[in-house]
Each structure stands twice: as C-alpha cells, then as structure tokens.
N, C-alpha and C positions, 0 to 999 in steps of 0.2 A: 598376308594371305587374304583371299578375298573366297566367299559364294558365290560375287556376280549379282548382289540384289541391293538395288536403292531401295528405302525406306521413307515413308511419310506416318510420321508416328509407328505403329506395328502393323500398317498396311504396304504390301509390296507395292511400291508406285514404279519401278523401270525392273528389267533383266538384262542383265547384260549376255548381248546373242555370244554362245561359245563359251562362257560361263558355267559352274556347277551346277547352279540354278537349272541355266537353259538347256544344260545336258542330260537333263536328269526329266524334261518333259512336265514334270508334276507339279511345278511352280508356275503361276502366272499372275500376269500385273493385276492388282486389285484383288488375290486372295491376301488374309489376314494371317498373322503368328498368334498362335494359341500358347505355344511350349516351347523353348526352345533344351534339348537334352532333357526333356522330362519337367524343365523348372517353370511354370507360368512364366510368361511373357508381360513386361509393363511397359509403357511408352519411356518409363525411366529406368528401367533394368535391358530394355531388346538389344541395346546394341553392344556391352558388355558383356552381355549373353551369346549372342551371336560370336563374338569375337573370339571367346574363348581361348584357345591356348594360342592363336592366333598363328598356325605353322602350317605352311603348305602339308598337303597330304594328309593334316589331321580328319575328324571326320565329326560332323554335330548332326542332330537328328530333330529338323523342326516338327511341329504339329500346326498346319496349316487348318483355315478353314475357309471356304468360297463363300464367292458374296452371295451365291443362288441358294437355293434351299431345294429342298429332295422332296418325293411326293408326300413325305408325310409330316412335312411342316417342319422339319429340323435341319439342321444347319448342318451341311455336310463335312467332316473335317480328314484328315491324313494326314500321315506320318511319312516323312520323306528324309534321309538321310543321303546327306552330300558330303563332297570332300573338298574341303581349303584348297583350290590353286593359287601358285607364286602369284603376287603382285608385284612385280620386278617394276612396272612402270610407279613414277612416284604418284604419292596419290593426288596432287593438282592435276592431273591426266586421268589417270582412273575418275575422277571428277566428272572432270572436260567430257570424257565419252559419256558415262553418263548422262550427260544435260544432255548430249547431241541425241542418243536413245529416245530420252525423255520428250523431246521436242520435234523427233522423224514422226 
C-alpha cells in the first residue's frame, strides 16, 4: 500500500500525481512530517511509521509543516489524513515513476 510520497529524510521530496497525497491537495513537495498518527516523526522512525499496518484503505493521519512561515514568525503546520491505495505495481516501478516525477 502506498500514500503516493517519496521522502528525503522527513521532507516530502516527489508526490506521486493521483496518489493519496496528491488527492488530498494538502501535501506538497518540500513540506516537512512533524507526526505521523500522533507519534513524532524521526528520519529513523518516518518510514516505519508511515508504513503502518501497510493495507490499502487503511487510514494514517500526518502532521505536516511548510517550509514558509505565517505572519507572526511560526511555522505553519497541519494535520491531514490519507488513505493507503493498492500498490499492485511492484515496487522497482512505483520506484521508476518516482524518479521519472522527481526528475519532470
């Protein structure tokens, strides 16, 4: 099961277009994970975290934050809650698309 988000350490670095992520509007490349289901986020915990029961249609509820900042100097963040779609493609493919994301 996949969100649809490549990762560089705990910064979103691709979305995959059509993805949970991408459906959901409220992700984009270059916001950060703060939480993932409420549990801080570590560059050594995010993607285990992420991954979770790892079943399509399950549901995990990040806490993102932008790289901008709001007018009164703090760092804007939000909670957004996606749902696992199939990753039927294996993942050398879900890869592949990836990089090709990465690199339009």
């Amino acid at each position: 099961a996949t969100l649809g988000i490549m990762l560089k350490g705990l910064k979103i670095d691709a979305v995959m277009v059509g993805g949970p992520a991408s459906k959901s509007s409220k992700i984009k490349k270059g916001d950060i994970i703060v939480t993932v289901d409420g549990e801080a986020a570590t560059t050594k915990t995010v993607d285990s975290l992420m991954r979770g029961e790892d079943k399509p249609g399950s549901t995990v509820r990040l806490t993102v934050k932008s790289p901008t900042v709001d007018l009164d100097s703090r760092v804007a963040t939000r909670s957004v809650m996606l749902t696992r779609m199939d990753a039927s493609l294996p993942s050398w493919r879900i890869f592949q698309i990836f990089s090709e994301i990465k690199h339009s």
